[in-house]
Backbone as JSON Lines, residues from 0, in Angstrom:
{"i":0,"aa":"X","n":[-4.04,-4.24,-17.78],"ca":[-4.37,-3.03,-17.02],"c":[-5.59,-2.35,-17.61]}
{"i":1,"aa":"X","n":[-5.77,-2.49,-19.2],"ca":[-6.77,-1.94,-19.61],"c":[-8.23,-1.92,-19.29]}
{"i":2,"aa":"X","n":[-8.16,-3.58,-19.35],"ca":[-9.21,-4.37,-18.84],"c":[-9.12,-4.42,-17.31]}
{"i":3,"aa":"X","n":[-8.69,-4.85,-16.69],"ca":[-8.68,-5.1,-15.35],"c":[-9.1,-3.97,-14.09]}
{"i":4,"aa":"X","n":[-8.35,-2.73,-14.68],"ca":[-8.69,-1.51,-13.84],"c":[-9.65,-1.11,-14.14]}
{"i":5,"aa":"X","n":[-10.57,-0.65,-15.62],"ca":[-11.9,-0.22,-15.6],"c":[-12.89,-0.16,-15.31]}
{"i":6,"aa":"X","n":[-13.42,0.8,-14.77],"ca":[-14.63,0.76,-13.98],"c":[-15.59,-0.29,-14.23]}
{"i":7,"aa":"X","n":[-16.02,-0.34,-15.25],"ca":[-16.92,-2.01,-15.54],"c":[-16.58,-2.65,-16.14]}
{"i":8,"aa":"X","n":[-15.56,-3.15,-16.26],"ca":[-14.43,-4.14,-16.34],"c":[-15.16,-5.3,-16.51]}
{"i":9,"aa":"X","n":[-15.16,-6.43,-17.46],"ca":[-15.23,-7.96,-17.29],"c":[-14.5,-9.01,-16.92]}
{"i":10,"aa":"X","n":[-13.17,-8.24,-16.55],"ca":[-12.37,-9.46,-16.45],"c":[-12.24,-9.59,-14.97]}
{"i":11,"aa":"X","n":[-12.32,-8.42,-14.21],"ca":[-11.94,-7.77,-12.68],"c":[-13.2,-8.81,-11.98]}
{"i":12,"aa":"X","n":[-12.56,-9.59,-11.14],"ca":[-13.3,-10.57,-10.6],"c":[-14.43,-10.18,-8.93]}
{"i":13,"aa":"X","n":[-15.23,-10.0,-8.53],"ca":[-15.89,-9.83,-7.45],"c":[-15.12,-9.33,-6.42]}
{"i":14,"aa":"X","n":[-14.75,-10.52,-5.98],"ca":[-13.44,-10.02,-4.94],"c":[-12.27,-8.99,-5.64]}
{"i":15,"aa":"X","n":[-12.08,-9.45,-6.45],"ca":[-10.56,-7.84,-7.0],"c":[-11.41,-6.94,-6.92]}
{"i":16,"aa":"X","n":[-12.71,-6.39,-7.47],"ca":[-13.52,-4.8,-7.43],"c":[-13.54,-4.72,-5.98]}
{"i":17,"aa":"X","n":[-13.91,-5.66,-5.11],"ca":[-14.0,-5.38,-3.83],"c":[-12.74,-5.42,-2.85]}
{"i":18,"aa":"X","n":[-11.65,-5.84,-3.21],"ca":[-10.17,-4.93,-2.73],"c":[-9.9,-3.45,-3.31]}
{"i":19,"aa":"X","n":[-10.07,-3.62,-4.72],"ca":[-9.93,-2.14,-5.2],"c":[-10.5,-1.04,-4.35]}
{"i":20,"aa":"X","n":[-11.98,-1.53,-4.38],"ca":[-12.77,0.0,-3.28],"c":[-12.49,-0.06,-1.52]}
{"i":21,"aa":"X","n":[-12.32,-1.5,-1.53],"ca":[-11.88,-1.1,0.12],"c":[-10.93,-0.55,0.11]}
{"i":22,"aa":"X","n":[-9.1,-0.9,-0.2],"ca":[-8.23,-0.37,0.28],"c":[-8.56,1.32,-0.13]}
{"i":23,"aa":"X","n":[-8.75,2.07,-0.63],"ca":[-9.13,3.34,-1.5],"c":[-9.75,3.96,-0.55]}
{"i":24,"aa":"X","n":[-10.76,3.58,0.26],"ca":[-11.76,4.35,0.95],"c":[-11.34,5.21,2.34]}
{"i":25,"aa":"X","n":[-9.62,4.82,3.27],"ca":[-9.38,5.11,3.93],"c":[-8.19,5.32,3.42]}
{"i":26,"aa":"X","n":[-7.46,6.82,4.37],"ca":[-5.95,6.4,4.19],"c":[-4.79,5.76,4.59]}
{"i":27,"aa":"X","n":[-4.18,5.06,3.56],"ca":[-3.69,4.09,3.74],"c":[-2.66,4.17,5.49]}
{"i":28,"aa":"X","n":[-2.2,5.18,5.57],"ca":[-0.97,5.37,6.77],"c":[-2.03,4.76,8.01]}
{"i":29,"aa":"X","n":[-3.85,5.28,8.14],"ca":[-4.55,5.24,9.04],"c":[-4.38,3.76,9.28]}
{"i":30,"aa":"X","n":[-5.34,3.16,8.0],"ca":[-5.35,1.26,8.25],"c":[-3.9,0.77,8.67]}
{"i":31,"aa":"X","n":[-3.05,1.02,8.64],"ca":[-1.83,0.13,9.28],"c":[-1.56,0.94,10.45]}
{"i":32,"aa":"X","n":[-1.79,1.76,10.7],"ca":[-2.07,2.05,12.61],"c":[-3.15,1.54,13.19]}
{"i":33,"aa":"X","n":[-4.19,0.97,12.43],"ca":[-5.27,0.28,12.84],"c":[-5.08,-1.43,12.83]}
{"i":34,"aa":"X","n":[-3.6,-1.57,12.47],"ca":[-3.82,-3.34,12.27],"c":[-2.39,-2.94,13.53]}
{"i":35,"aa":"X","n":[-1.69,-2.16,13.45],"ca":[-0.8,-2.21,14.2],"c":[-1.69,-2.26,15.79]}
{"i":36,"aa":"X","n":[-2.31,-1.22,16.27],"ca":[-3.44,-1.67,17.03],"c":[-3.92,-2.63,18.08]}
{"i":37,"aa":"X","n":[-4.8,-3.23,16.62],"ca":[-5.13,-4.66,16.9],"c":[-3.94,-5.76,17.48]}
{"i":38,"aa":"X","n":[-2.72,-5.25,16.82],"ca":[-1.69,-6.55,17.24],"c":[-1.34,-6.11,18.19]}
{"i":39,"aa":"X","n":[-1.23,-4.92,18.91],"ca":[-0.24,-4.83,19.91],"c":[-1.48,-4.87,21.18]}
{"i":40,"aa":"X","n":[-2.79,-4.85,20.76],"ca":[-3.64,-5.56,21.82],"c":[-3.52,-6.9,22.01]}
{"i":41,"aa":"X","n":[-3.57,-7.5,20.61],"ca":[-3.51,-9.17,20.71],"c":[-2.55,-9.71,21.08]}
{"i":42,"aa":"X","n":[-1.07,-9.24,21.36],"ca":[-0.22,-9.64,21.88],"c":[0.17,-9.08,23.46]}
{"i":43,"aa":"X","n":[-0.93,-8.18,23.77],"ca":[-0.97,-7.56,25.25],"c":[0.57,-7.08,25.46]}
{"i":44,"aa":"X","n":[0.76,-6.03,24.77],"ca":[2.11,-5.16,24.9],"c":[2.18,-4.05,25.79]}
{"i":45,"aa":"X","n":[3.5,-3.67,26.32],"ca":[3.07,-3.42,27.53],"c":[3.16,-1.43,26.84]}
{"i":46,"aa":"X","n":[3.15,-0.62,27.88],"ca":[3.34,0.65,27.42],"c":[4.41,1.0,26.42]}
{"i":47,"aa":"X","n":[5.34,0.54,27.17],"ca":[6.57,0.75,26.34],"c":[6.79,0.52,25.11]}
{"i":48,"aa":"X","n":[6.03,-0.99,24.94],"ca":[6.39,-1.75,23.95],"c":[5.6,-1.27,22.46]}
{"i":49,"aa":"X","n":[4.61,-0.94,23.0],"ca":[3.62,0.12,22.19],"c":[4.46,1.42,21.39]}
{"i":50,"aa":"X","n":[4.46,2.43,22.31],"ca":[5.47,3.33,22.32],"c":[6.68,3.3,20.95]}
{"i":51,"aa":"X","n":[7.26,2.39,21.57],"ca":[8.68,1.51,20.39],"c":[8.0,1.47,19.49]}
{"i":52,"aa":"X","n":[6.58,0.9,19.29],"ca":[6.37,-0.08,17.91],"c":[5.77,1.14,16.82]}
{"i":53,"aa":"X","n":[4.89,1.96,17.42],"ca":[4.29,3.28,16.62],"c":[5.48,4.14,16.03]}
{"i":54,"aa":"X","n":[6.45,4.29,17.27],"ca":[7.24,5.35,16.92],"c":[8.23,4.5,15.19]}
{"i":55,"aa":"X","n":[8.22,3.45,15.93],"ca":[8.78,2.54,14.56],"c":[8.37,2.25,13.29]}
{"i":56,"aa":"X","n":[6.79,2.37,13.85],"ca":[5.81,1.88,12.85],"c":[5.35,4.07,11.79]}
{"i":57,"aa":"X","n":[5.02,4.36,12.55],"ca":[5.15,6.1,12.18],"c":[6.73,6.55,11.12]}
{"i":58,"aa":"X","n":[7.69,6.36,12.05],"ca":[8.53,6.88,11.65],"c":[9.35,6.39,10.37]}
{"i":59,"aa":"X","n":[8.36,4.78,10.01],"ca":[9.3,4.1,8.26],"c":[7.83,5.13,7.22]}
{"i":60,"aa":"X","n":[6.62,5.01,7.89],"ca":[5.81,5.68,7.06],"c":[6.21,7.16,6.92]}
{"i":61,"aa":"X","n":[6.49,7.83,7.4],"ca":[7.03,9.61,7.25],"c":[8.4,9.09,6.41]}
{"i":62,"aa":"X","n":[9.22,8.26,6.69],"ca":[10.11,8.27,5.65],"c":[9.81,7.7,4.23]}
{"i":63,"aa":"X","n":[9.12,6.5,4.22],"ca":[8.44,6.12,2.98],"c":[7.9,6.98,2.17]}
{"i":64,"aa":"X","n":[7.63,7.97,2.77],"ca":[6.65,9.84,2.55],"c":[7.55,10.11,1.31]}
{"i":65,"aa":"X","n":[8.26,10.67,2.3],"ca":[9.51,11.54,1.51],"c":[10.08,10.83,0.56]}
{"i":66,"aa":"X","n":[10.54,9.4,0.59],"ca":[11.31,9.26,-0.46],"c":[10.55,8.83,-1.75]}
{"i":67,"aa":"X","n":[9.1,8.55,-1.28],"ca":[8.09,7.8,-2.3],"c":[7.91,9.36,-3.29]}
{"i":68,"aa":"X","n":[7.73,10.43,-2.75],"ca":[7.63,11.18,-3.31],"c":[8.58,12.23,-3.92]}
{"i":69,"aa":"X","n":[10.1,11.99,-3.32],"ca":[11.56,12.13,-4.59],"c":[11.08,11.73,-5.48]}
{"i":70,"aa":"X","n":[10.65,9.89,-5.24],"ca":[10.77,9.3,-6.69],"c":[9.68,9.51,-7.52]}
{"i":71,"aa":"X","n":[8.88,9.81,-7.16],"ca":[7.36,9.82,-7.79],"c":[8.18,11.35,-9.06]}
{"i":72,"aa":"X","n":[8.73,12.36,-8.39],"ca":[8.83,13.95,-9.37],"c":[10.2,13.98,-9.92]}
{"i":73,"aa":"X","n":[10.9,12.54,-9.38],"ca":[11.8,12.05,-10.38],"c":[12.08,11.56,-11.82]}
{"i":74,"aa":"X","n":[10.71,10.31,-11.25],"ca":[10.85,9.7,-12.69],"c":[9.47,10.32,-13.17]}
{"i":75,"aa":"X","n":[8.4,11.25,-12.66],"ca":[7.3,11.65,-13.3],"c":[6.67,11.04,-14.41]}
{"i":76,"aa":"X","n":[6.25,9.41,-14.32],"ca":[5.59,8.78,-14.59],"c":[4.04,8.95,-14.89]}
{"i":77,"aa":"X","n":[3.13,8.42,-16.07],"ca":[2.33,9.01,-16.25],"c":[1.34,7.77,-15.51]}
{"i":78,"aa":"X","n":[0.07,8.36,-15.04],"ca":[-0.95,7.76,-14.74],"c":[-1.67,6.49,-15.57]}
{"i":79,"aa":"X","n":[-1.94,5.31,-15.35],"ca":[-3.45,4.7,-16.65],"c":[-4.43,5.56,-17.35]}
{"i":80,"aa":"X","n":[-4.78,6.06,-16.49],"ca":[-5.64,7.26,-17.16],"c":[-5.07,8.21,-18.4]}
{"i":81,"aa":"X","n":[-4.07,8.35,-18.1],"ca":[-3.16,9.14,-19.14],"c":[-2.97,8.27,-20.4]}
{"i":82,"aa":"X","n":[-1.96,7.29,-19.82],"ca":[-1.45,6.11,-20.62],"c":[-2.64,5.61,-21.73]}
{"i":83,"aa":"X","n":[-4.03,5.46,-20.95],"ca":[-4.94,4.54,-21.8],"c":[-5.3,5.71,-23.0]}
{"i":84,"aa":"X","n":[-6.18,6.99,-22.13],"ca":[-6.98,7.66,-22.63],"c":[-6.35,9.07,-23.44]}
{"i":85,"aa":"X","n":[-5.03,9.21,-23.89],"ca":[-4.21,10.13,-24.25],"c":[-4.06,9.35,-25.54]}
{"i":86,"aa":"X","n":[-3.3,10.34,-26.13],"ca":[-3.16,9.87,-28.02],"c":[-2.04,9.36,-28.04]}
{"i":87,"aa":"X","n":[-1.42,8.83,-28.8],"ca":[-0.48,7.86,-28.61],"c":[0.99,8.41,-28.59]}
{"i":88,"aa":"X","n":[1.06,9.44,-28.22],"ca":[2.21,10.32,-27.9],"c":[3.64,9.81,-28.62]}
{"i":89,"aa":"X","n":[3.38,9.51,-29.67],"ca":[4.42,9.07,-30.28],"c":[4.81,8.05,-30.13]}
{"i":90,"aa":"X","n":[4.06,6.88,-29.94],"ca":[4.2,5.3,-30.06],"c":[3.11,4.72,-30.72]}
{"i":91,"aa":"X","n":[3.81,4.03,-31.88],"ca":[2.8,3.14,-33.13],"c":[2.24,2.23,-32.22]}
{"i":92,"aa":"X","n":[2.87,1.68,-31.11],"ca":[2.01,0.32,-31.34],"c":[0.96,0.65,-29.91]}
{"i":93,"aa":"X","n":[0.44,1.81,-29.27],"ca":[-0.54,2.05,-28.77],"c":[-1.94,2.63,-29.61]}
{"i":94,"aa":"X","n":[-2.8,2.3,-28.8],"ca":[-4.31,3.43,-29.33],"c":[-5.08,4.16,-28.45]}
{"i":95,"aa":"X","n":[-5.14,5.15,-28.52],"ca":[-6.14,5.88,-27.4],"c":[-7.73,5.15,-27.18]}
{"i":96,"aa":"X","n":[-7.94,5.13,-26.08],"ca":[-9.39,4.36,-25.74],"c":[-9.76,6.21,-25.18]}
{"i":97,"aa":"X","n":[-10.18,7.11,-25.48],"ca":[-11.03,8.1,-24.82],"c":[-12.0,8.37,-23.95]}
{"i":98,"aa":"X","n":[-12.47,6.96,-24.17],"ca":[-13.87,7.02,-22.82],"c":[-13.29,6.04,-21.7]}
{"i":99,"aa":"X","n":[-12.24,5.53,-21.65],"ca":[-11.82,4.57,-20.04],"c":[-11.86,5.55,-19.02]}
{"i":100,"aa":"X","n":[-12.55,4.75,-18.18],"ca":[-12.51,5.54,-16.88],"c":[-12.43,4.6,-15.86]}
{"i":101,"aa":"X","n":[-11.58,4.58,-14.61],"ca":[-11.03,3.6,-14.03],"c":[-11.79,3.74,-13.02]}
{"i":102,"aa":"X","n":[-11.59,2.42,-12.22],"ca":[-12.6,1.93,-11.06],"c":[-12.48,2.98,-9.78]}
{"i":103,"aa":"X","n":[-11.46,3.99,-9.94],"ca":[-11.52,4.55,-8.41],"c":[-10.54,6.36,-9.18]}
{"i":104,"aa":"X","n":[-11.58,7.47,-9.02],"ca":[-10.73,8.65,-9.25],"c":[-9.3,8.46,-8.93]}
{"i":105,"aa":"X","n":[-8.84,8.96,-10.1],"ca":[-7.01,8.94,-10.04],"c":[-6.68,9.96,-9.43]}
{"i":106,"aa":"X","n":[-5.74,9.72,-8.46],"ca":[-4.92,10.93,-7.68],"c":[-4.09,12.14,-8.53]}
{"i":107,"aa":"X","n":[-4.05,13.29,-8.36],"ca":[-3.39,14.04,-9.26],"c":[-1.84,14.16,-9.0]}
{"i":108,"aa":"X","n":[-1.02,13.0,-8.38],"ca":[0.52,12.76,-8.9],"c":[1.28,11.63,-9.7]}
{"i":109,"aa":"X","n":[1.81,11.73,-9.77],"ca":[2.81,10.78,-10.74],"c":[2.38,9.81,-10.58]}
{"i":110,"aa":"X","n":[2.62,7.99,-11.06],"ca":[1.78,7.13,-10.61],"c":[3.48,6.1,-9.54]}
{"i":111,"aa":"X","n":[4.61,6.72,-10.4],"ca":[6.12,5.55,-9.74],"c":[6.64,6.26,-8.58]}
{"i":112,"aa":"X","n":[6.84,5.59,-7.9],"ca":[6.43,4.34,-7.28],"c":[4.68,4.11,-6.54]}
{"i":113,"aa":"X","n":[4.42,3.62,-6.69],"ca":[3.45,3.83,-6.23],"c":[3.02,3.31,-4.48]}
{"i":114,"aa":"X","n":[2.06,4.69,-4.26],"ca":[2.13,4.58,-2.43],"c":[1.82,3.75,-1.77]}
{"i":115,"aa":"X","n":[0.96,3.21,-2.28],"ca":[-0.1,2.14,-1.39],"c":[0.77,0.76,-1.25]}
{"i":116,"aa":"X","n":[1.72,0.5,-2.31],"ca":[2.8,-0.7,-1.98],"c":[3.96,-0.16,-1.11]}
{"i":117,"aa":"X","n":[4.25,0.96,-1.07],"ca":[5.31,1.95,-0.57],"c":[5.02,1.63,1.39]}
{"i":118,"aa":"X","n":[3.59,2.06,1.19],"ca":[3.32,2.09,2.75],"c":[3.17,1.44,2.82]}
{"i":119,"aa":"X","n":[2.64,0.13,2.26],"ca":[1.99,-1.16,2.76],"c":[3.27,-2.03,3.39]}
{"i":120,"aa":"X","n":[3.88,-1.98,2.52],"ca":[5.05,-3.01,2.89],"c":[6.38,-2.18,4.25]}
{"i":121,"aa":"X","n":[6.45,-0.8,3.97],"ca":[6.78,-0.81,5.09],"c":[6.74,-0.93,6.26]}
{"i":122,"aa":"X","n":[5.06,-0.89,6.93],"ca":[4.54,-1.0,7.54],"c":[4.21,-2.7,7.98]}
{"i":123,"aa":"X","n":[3.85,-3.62,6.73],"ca":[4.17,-4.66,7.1],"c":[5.59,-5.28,8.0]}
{"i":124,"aa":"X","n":[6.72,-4.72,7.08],"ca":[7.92,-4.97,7.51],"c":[8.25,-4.6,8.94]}
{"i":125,"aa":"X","n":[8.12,-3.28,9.3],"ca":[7.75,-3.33,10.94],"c":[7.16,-3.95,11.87]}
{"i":126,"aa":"X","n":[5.98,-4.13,11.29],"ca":[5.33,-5.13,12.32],"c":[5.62,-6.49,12.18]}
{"i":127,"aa":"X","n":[6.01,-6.88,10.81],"ca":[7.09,-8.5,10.72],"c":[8.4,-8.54,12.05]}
{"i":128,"aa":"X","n":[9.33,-7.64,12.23],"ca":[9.95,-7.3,12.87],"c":[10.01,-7.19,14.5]}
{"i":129,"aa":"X","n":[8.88,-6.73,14.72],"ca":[8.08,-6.62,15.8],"c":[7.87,-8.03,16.72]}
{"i":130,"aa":"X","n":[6.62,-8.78,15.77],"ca":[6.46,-9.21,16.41],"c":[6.41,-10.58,15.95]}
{"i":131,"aa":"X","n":[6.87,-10.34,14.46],"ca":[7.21,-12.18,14.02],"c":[6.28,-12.64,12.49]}
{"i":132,"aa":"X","n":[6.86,-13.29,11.38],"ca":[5.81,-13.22,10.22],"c":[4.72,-14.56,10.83]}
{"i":133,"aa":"X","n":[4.02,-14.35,10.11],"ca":[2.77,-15.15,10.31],"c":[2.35,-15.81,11.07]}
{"i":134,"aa":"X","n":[2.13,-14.74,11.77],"ca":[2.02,-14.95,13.86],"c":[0.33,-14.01,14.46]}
{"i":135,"aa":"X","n":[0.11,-13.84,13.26],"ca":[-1.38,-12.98,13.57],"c":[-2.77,-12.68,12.65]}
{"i":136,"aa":"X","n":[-3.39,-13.07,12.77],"ca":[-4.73,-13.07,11.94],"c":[-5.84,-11.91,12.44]}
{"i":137,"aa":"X","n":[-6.22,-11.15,11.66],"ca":[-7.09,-9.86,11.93],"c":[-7.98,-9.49,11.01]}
{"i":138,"aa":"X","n":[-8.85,-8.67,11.08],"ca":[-9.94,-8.28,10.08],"c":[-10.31,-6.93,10.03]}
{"i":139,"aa":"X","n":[-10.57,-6.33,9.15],"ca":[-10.15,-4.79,8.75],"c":[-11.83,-4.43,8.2]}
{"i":140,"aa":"X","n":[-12.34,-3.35,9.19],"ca":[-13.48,-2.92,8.72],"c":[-13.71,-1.84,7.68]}
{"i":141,"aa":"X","n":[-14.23,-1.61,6.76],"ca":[-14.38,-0.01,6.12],"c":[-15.89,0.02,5.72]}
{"i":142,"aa":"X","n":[-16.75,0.98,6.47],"ca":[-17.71,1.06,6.93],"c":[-18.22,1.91,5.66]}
{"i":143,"aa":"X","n":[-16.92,3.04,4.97],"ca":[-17.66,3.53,4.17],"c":[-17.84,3.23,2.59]}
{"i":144,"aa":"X","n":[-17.58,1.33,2.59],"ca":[-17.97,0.66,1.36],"c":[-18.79,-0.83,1.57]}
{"i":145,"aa":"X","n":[-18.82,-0.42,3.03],"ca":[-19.31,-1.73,3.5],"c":[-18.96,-3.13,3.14]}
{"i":146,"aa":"X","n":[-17.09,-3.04,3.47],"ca":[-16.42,-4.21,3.52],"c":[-15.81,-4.37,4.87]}
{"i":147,"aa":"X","n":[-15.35,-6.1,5.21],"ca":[-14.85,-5.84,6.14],"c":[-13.78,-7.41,5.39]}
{"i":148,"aa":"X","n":[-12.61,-6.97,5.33],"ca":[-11.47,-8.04,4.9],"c":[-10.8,-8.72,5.9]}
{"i":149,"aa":"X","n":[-10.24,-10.01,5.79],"ca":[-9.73,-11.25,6.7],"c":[-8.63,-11.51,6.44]}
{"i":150,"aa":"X","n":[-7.2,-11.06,7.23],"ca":[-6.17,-11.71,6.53],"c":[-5.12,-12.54,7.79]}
{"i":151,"aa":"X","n":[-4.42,-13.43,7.47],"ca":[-3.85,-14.25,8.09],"c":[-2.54,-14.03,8.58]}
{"i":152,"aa":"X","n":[-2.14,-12.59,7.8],"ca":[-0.51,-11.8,8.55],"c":[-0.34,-10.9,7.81]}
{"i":153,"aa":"X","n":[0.34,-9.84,8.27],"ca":[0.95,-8.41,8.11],"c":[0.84,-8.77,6.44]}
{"i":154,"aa":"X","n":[1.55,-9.48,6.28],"ca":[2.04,-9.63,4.51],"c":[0.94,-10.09,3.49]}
{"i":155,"aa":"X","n":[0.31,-10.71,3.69],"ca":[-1.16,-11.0,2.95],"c":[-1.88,-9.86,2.81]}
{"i":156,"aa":"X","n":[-2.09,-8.66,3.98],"ca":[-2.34,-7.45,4.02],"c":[-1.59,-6.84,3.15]}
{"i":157,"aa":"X","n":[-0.46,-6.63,3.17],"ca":[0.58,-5.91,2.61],"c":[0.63,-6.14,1.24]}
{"i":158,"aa":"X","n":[0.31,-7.4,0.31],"ca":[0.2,-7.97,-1.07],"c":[-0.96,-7.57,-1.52]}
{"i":159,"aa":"X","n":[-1.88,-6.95,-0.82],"ca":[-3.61,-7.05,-0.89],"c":[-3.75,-5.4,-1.31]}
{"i":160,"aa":"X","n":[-3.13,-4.85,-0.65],"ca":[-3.14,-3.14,-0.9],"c":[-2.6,-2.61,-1.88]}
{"i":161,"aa":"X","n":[-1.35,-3.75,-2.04],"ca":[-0.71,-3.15,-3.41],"c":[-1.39,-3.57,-4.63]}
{"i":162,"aa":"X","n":[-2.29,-4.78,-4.55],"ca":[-2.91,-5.25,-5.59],"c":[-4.3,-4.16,-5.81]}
{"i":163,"aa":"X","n":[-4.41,-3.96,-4.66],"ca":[-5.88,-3.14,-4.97],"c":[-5.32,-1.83,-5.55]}
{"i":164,"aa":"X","n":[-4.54,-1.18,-5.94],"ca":[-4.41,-0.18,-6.96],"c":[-4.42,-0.32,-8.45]}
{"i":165,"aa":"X","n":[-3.82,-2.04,-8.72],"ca":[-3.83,-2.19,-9.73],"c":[-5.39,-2.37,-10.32]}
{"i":166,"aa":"X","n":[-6.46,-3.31,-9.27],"ca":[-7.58,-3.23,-9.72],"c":[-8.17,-2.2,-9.82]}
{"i":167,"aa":"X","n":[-8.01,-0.67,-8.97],"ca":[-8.75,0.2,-9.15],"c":[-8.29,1.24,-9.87]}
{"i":168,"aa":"X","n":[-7.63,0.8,-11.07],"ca":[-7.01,1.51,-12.44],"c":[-6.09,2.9,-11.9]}
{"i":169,"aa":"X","n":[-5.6,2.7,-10.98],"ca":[-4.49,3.66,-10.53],"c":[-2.9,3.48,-10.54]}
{"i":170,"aa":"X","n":[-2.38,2.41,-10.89],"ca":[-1.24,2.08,-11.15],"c":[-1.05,0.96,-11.88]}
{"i":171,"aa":"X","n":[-0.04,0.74,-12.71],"ca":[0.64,-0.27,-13.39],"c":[1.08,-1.3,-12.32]}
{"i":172,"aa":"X","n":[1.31,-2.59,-12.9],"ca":[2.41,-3.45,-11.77],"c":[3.41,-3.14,-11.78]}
{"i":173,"aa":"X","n":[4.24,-2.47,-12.48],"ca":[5.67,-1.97,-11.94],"c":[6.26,-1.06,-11.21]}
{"i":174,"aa":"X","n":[4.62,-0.19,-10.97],"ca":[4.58,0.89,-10.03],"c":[4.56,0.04,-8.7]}
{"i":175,"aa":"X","n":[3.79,-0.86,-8.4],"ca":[3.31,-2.06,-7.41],"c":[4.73,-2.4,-6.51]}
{"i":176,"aa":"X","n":[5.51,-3.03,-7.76],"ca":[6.49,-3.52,-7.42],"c":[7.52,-2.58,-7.04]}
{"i":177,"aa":"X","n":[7.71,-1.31,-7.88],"ca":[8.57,-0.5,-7.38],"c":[8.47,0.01,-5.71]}
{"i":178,"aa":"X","n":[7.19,-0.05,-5.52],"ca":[6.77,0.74,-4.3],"c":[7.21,-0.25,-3.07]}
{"i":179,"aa":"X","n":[6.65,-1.47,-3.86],"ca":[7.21,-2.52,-2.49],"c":[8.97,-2.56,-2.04]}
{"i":180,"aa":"X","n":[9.37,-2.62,-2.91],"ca":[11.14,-2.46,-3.25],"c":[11.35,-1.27,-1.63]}
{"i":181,"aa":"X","n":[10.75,0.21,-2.21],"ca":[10.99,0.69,-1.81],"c":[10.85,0.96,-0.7]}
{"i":182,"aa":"X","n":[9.55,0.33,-0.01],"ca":[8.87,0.84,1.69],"c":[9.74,-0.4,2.61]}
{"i":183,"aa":"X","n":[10.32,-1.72,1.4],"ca":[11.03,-2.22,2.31],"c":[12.35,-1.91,2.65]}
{"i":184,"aa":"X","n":[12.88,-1.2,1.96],"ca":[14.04,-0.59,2.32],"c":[14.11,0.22,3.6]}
{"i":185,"aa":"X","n":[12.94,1.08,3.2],"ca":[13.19,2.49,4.22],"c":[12.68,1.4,5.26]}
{"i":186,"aa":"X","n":[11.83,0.92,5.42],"ca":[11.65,0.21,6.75],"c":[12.89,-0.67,7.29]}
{"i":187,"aa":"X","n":[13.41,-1.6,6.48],"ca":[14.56,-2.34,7.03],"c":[15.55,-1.28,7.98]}
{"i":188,"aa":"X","n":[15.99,-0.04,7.15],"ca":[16.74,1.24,7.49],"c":[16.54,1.63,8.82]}
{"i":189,"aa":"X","n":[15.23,2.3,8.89],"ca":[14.57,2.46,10.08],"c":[14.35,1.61,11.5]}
{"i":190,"aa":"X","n":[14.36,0.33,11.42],"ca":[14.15,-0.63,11.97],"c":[15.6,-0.82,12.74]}
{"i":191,"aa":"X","n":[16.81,-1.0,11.72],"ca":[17.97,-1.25,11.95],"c":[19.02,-0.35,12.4]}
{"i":192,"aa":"X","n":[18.69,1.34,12.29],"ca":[19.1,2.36,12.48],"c":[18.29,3.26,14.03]}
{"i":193,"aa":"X","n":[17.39,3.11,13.86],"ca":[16.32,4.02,15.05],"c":[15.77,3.38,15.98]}
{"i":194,"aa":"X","n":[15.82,3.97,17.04],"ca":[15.49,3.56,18.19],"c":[15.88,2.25,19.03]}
{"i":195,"aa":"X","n":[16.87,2.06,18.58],"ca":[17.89,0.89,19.26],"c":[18.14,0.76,20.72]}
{"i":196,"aa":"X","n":[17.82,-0.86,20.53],"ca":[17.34,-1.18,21.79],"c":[19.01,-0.66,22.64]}
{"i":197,"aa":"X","n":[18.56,-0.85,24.16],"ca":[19.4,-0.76,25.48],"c":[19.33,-1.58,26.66]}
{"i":198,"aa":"X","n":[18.39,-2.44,25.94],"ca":[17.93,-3.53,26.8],"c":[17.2,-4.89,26.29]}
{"i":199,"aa":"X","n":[16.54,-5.43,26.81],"ca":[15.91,-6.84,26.61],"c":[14.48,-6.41,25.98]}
{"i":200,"aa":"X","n":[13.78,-5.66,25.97],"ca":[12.54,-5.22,25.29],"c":[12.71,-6.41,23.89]}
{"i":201,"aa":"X","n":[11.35,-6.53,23.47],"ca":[10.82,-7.12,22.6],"c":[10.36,-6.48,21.48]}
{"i":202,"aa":"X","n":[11.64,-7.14,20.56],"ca":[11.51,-6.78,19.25],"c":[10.3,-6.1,18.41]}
């Protein structure tokens, strides 16, 4: 993490700096209404079906909200930034580095669970649900880093966002992983609880 997240990092490979600043540059809830979108054009859905899928696709992200952020002032976890550049708060076998500064300004909350796997995966998980895993290929513009990324299904997306926090020195991997844990829950929940069908409509 030391190495990997820092702003001029040697180990952080071309492509990892350039997931780090894309996913970062928009917010995250926006880009997965923007791939949701794209699919429910590419699969020519009808009003309704639209309708269902936002309200589905909206309503695991507002819950992912809330519970990402119980846990975040639960376990009040400290940032990399903290972790690296703080004194060793009473552990021998760390050292303060004082000048790290990570590839992308750190947000001022907790770092567990962390959001960007939180939303990513719930949002994947909906649209897995929807309309089927690895059933859609799309490409994601962000104009204000001048990237535009290629991925082959919801979940390649969804692995890609959570990774890009770790490259852009904003979370640990266990924040990563916690977050994914968690957006798939509330989504499974949501999915399996709300808005239940009454008819033949498409999943």
């Amino acid at each position: 993490m030391h190495s990997l997240g820092e702003l001029n990092s040697v180990t952080r490979s071309g492509d990892q700096t350039a997931i780090g600043k894309f996913w970062g540059a928009a917010p995250i809830w926006i880009v997965w209404n923007q791939i949701a979108d794209q699919a429910a054009l590419g699969f020519g859905n009808t009003l309704d079906q639209s309708a269902r899928l936002f309200a589905l696709l909206d309503t695991s992200l507002a819950d992912g909200a809330i519970a990402l952020y119980d846990a975040k002032y639960a376990f009040h976890r400290w940032r990399p930034i903290i972790a690296i550049t703080a004194p060793d708060q009473g552990n021998p076998n760390t050292t303060a580095d004082p000048n790290w500064v990570p590839l992308a300004n750190t947000a001022n909350d907790p770092s567990y669970p962390g959001a960007h796997a939180t939303f990513s995966v719930a949002a994947a998980t909906v649209l897995e649900d929807f309309f089927g895993t690895d059933v859609f290929s799309f490409s994601l513009t962000n104009p204000s880093v001048g990237l535009i990324r290629t991925f082959t299904s919801f979940s390649t997306a969804s692995d890609e966002a959570s990774a890009s926090r770790i490259f852009a020195g904003q979370h640990f991997r266990y924040d990563e992983e916690a977050g994914q844990t968690l957006g798939s829950q509330v989504a499974d929940f949501v999915v399996d609880h709300a808005l239940l069908h009454t008819d033949n409509q498409r999943r």
